[in-house]
Rosetta silent file (secondary structure, phi, psi, omega in degrees, C-alpha in Angstrom):
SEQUENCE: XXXXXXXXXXXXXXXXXXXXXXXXXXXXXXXXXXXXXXXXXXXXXXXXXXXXXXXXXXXXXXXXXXXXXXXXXXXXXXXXXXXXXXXXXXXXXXXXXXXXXXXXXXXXXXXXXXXXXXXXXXXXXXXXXXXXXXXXXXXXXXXXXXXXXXXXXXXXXXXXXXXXXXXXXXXXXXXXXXXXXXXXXXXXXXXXXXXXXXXXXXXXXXXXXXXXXXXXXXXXXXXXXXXXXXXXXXXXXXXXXXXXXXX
SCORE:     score description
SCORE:     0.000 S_00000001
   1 L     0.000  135.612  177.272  -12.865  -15.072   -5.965 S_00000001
   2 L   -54.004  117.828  160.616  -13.037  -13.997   -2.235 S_00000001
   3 L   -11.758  -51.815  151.631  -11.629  -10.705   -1.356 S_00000001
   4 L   -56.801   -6.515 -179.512   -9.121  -12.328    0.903 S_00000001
   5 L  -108.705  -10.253 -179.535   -7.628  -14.432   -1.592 S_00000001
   6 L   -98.637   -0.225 -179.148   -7.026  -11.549   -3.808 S_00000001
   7 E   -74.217  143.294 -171.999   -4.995   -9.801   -0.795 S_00000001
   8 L  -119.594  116.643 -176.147   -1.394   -9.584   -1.506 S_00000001
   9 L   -81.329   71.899  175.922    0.659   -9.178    1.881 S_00000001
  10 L   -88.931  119.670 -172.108    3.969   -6.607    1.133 S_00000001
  11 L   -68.483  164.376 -177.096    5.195   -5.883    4.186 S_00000001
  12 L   108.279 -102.542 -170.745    5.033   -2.211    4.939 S_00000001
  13 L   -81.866  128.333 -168.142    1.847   -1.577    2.946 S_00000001
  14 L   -99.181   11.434 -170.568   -1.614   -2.817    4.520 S_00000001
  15 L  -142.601   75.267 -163.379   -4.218   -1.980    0.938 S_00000001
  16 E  -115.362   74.720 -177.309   -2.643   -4.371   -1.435 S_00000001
  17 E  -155.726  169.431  173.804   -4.292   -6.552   -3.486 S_00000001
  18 E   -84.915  114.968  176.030   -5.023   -8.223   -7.319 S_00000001
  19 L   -54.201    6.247 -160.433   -7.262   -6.931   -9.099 S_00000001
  20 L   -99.337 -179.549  141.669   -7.383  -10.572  -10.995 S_00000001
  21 L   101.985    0.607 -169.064   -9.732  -13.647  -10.090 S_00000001
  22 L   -84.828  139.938  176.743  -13.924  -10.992  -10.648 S_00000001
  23 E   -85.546  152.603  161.449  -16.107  -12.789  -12.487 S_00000001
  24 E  -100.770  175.541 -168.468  -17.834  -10.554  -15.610 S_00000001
  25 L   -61.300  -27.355 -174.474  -20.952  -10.616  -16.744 S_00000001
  26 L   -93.529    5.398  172.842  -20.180  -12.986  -19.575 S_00000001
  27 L   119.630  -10.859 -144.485  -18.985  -15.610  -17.484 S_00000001
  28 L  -119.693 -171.512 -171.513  -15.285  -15.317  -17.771 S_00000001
  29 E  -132.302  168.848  178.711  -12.919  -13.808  -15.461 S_00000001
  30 L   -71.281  113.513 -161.564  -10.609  -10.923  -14.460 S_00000001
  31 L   -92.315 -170.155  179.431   -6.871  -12.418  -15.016 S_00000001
  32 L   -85.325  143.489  168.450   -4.628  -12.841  -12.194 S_00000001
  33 L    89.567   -7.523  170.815   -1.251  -11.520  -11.755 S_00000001
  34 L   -77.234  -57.429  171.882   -1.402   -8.567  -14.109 S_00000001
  35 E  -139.540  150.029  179.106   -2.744   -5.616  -12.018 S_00000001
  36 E  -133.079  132.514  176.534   -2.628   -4.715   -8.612 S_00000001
  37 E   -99.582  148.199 -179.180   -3.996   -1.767   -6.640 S_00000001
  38 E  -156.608  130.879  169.269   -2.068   -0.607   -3.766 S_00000001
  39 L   -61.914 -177.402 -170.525   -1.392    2.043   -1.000 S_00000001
  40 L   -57.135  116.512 -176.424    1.863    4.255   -1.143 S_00000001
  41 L   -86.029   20.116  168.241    4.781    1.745   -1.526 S_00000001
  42 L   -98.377   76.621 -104.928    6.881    3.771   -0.047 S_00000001
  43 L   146.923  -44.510 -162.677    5.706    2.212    3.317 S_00000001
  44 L   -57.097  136.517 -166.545    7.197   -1.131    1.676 S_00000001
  45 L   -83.230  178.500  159.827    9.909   -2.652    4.051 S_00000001
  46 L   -69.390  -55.473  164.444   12.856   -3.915    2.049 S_00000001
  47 L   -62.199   -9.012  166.796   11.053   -7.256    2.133 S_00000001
  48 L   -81.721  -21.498 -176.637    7.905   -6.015    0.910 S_00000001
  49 H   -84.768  -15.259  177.594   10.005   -4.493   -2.339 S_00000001
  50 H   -96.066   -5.197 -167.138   11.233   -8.225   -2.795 S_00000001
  51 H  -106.365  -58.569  172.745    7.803   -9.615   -2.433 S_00000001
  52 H   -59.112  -28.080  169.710    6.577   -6.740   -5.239 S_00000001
  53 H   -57.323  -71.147  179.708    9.584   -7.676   -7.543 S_00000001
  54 H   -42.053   -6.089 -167.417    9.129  -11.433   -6.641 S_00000001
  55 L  -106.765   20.034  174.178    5.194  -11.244   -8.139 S_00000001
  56 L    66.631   46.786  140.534    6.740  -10.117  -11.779 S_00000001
  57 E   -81.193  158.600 -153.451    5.633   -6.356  -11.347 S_00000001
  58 E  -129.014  -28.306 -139.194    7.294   -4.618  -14.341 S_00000001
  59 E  -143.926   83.171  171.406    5.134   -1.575  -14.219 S_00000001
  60 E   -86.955  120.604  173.948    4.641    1.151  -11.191 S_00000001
  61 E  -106.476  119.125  168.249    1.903    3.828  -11.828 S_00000001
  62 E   -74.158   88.648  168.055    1.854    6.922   -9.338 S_00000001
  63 L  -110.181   43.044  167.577   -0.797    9.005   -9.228 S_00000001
  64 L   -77.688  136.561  120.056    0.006   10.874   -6.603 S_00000001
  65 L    46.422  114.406  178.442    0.477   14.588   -6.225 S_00000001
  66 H   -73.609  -56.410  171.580    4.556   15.552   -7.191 S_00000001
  67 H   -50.986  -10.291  116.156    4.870   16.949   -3.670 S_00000001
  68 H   -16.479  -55.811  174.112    3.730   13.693   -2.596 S_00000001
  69 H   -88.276  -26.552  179.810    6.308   11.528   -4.031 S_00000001
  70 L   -83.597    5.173  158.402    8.985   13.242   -2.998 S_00000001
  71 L   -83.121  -10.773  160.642    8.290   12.593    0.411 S_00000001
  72 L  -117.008   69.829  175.786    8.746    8.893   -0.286 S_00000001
  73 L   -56.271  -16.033 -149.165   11.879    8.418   -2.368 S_00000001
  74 H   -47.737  -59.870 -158.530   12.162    5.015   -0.772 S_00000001
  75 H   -73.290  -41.983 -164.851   10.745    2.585   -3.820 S_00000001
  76 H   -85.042  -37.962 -168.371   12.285    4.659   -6.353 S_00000001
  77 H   -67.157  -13.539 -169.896   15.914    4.729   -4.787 S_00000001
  78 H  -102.872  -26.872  152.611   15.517    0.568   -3.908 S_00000001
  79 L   -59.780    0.832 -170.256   14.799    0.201   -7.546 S_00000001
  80 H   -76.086  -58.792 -137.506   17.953    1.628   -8.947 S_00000001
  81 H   -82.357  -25.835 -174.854   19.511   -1.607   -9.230 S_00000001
  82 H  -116.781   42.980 -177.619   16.381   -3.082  -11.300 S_00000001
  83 L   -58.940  -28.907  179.703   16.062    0.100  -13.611 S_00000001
  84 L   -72.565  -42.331  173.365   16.426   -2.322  -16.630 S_00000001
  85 L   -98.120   36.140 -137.489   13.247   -4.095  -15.802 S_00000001
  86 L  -166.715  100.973  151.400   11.135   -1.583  -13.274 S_00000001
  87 E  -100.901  160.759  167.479    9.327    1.307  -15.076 S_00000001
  88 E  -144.059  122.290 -164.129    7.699    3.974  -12.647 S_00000001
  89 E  -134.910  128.116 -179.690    5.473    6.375  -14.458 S_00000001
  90 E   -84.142   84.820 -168.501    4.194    9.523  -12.690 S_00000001
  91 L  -116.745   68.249  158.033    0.637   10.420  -13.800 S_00000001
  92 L   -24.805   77.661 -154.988   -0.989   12.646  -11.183 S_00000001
  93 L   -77.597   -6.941  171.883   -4.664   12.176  -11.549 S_00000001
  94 L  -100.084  171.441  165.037   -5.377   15.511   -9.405 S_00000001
  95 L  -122.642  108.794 -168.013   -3.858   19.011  -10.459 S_00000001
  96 H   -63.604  -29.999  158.018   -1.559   20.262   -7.500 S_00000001
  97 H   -24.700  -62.257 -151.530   -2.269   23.887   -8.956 S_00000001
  98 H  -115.649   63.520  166.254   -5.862   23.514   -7.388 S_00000001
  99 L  -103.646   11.771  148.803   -5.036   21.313   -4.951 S_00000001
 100 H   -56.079  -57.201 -157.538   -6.839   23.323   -2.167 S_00000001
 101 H   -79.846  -16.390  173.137   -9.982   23.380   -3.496 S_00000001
 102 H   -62.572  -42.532 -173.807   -9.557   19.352   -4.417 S_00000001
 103 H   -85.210  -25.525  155.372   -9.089   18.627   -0.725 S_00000001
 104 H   -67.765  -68.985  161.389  -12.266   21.145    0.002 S_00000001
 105 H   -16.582  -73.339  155.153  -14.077   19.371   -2.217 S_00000001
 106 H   -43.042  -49.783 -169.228  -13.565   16.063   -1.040 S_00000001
 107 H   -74.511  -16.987  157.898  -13.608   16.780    2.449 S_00000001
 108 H   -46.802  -78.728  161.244  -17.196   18.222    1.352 S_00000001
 109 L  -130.741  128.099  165.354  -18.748   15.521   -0.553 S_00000001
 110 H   -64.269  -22.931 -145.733  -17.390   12.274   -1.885 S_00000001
 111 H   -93.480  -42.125 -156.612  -20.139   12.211   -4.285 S_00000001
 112 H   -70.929  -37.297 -139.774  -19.521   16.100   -5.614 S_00000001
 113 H   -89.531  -39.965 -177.006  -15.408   15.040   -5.295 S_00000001
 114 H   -85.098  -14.631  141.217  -16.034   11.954   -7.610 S_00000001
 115 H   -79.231  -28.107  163.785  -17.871   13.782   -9.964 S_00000001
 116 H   -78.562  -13.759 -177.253  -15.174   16.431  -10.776 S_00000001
 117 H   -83.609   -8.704 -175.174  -12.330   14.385  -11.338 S_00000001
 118 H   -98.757    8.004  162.381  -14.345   12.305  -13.879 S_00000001
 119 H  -116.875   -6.038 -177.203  -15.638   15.847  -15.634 S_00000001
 120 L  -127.884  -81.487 -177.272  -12.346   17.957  -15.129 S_00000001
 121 L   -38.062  -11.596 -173.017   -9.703   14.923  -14.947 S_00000001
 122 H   -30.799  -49.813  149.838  -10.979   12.936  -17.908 S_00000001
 123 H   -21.627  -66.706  170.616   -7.577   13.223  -19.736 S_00000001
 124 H   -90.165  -14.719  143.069   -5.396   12.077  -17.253 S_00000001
 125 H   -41.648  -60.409 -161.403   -7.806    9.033  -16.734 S_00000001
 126 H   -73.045  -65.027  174.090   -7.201    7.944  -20.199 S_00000001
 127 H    -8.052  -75.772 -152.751   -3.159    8.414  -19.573 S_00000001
 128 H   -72.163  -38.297  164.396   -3.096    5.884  -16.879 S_00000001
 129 H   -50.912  -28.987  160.170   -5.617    3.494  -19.245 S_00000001
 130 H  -104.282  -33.818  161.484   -3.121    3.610  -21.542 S_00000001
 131 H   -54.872  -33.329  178.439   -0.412    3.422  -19.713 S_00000001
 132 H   -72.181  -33.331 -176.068   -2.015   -0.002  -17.998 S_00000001
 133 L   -63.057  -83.380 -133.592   -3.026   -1.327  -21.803 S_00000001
 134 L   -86.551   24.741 -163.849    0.290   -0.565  -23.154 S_00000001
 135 L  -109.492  169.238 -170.358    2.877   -1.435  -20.422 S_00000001
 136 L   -63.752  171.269  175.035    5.352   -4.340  -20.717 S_00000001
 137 L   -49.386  118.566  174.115    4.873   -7.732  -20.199 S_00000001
 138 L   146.397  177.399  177.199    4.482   -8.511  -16.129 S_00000001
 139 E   -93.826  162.542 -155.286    2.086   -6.906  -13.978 S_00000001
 140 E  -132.830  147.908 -164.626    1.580   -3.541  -13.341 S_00000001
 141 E   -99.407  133.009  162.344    1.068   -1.801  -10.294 S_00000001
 142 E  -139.781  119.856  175.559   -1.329    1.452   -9.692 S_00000001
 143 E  -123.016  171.246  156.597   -1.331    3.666   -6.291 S_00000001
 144 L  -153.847  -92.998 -160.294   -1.597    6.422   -4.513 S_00000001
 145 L  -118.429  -63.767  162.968   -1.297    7.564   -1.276 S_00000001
 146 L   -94.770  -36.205  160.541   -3.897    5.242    0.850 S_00000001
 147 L   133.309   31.314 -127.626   -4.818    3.130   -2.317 S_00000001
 148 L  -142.922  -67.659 -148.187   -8.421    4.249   -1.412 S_00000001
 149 L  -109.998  -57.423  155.690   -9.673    7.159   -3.595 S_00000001
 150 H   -65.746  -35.871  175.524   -7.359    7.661   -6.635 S_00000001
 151 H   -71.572  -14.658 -160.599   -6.632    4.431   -7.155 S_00000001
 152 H   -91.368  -24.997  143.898  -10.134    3.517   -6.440 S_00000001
 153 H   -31.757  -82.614 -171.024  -11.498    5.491   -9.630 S_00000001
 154 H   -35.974  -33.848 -168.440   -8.956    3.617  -11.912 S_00000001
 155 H   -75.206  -64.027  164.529  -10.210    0.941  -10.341 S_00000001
 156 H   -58.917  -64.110  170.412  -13.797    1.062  -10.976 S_00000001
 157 H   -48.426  -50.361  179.426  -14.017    1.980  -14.388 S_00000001
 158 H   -36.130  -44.778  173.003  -11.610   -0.158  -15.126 S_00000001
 159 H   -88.660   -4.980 -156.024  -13.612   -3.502  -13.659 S_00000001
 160 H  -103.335  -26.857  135.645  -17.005   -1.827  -14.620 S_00000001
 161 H   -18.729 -102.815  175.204  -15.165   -2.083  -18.068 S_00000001
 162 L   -63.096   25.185  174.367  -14.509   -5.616  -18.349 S_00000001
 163 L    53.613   47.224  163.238  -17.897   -6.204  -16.805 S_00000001
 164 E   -80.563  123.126  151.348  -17.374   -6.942  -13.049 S_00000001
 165 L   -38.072  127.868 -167.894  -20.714   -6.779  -11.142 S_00000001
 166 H   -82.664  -13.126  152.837  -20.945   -3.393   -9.866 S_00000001
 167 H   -47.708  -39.649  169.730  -21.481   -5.273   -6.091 S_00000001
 168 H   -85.246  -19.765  145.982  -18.232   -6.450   -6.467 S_00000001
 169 H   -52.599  -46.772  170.122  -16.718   -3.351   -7.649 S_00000001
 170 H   -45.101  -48.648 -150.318  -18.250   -2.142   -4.188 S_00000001
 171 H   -90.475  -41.695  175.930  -16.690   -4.439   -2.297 S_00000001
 172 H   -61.000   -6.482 -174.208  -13.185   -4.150   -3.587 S_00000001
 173 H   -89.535  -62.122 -160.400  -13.529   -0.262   -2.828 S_00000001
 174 H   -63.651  -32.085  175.432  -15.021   -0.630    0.296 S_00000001
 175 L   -58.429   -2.881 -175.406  -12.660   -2.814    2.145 S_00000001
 176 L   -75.297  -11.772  168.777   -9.973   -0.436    2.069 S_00000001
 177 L   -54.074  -49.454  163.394  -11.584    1.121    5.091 S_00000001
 178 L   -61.742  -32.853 -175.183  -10.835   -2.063    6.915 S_00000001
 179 L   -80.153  -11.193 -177.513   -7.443   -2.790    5.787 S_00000001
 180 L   -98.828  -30.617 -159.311   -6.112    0.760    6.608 S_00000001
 181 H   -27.936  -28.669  179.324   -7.815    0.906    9.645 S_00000001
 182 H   -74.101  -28.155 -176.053   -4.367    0.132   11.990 S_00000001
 183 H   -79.315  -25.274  171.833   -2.714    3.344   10.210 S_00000001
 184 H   -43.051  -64.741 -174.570   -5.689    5.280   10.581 S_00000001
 185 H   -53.368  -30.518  179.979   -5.577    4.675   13.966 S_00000001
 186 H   -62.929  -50.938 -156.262   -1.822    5.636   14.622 S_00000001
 187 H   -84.280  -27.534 -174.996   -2.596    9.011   12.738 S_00000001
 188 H   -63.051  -22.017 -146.831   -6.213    9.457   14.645 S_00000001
 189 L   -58.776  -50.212  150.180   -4.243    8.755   17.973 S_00000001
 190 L   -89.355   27.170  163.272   -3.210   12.917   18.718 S_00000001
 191 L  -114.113  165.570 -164.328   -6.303   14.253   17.805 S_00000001
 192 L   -84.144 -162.734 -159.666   -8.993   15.573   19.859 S_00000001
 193 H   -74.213  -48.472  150.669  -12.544   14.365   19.655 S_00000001
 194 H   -15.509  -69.041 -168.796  -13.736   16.511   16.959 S_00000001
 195 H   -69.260  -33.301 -175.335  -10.893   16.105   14.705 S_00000001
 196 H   -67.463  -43.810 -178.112  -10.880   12.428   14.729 S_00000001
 197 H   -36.329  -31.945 -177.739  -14.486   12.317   13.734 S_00000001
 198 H   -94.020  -53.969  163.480  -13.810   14.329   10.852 S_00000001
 199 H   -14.228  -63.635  171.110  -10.222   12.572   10.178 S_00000001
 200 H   -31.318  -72.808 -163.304  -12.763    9.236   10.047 S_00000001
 201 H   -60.807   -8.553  177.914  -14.753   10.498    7.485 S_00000001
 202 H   -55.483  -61.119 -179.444  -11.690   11.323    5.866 S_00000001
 203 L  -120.468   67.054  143.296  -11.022    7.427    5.203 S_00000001
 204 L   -80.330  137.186  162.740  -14.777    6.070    4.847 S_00000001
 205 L  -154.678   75.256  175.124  -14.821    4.013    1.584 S_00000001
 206 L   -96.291 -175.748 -167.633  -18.518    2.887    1.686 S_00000001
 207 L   -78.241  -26.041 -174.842  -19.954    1.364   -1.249 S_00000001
 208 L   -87.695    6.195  153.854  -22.509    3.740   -2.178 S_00000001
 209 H   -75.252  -21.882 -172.593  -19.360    6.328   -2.889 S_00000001
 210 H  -114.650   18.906  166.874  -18.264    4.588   -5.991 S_00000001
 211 H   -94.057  -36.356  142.925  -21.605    3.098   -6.799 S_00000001
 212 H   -19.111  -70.289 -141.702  -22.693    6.993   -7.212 S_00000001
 213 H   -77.425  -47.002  163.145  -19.721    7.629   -9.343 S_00000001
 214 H   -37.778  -60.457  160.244  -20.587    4.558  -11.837 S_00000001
 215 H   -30.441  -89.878  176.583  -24.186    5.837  -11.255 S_00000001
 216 H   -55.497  121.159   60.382  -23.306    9.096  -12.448 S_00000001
 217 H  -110.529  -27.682  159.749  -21.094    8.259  -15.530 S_00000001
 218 H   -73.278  -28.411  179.669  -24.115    6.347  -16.879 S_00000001
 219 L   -78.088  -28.620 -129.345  -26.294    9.293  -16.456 S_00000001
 220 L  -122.558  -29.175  178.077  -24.092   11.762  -17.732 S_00000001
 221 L  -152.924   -0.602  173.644  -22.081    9.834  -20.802 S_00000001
 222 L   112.068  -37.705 -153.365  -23.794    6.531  -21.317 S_00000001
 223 L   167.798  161.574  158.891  -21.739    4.030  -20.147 S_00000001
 224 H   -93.495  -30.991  153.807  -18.236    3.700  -19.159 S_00000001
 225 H   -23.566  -61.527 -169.086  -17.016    2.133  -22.284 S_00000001
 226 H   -75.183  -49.546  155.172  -18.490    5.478  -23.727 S_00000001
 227 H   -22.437  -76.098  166.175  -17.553    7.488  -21.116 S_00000001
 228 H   -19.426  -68.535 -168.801  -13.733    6.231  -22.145 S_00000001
 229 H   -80.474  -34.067  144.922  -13.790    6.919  -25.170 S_00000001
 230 H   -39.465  -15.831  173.753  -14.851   10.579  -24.383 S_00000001
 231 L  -101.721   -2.358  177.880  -11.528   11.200  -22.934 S_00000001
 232 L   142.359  -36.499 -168.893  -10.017    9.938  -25.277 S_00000001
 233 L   -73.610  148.788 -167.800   -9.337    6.274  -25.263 S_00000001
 234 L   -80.511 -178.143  163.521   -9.766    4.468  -28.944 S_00000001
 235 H   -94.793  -34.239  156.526  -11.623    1.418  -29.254 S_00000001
 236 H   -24.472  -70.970 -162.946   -8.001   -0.134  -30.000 S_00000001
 237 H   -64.484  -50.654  156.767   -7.017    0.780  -26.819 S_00000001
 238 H   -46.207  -56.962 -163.651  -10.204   -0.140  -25.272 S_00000001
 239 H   -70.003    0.576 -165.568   -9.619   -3.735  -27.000 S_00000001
 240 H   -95.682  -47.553 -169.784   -5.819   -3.664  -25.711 S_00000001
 241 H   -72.528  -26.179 -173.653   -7.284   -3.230  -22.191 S_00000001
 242 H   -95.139  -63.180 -153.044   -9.573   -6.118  -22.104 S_00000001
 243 H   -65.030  -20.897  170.183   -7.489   -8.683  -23.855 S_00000001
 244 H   -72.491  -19.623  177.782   -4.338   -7.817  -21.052 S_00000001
 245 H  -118.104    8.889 -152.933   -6.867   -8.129  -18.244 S_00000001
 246 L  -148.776  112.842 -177.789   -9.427  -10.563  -18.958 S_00000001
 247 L   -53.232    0.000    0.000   -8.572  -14.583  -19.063 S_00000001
């Protein structure tokens, strides 16, 4: 399915879309309506929080930072009224204890930044894999800040999982460059020339960062399947995850 047909438009948030409609290798498909990657929905307009309600999300995953979320109470405070159906589960995938040297890192190498969280974070990857197997019926939501880097881990193993062409795993990564690109610009807009340049490189999502990271988890543990299951995840759990995501 085209990239544009998988975009989901909540006002508010511009890096939105279903993770449903990738073909796998065995012919079959990713399904629709189940998971969604997203920037920070606290961005979301009041009509963008009726547009995520309206698509049967059931299931918000955070992995942002805790100083993070609390600068954007918005989604959790517009959700009191649907508390009975609306989980929101905080699973930081960084550790704000180090989060200096995570933001040195990264601003360093993508390549170096995507190998530590999948050798030091391994843990809290399986958390959010089980939280996404095991969450109620409706679809379930996973973000972070631009929807770009943490979510864009979860994101790869996850389709690299169910056997998604690792081209097309590119391409769902890499567009998030384009799709942020008007907020970029608002935040690029009071820096000098220098800064933006580096700001830029800041939100680069080309394809050869998370085809590296795939790359590396084959050399390094085998597979991602195997990889998985080094952190933790069962083959239950594994088998939980495909039949909830896979027509």
């Amino acid at each position: 399915m085209d990239i544009m047909a998988r975009r989901l438009h909540w006002d508010g948030c511009l890096n939105v879309r279903d993770l449903g409609g990738l073909r796998t290798r065995d012919g079959r498909r990713t399904r629709r309506g189940v998971l969604v990657r997203m920037d920070n929905p606290g961005h979301l307009t009041d009509a963008g929080i009726r547009a995520l309600l309206d698509y049967g999300v059931n299931t918000v995953i955070d992995l942002r930072y805790p100083t993070e979320v609390t600068r954007y109470p918005h989604l959790a405070e517009a959700l009191n009224s649907e508390r009975d159906r609306i989980v929101i589960r905080h699973i930081p995938l960084l550790n704000e204890d180090k989060r200096t040297e995570e933001d040195i890192l990264f601003a360093r190498s993508r390549d170096e930044w995507h190998a530590y969280v999948l050798d030091c974070r391994g843990e809290t990857i399986a958390e959010v894999m089980r939280a996404i197997a095991y969450a109620a019926p409706g679809a379930v939501v996973f973000h972070c800040t631009a929807g770009k880097d943490r979510t864009g881990v979860i994101s790869a193993l996850l389709l690299d999982l169910l056997g998604v062409a690792r081209d097309s795993i590119a391409e769902d990564y890499a567009v998030s460059e384009e799709w942020l690109r008007p907020r970029t610009q608002q935040w690029l807009a009071p820096l000098d020339e220098a800064q933006r340049a580096f700001a830029l490189s800041l939100m680069r999502t080309a394809p050869e960062y998370v085809q590296f990271a795939l790359r590396y988890v084959d050399e390094r543990y085998g597979s991602t399947r195997a990889y998985l299951q080094r952190v933790g995840l069962s083959p239950d759990d594994l088998s939980v995850l495909h039949e909830r995501l896979i027509e």
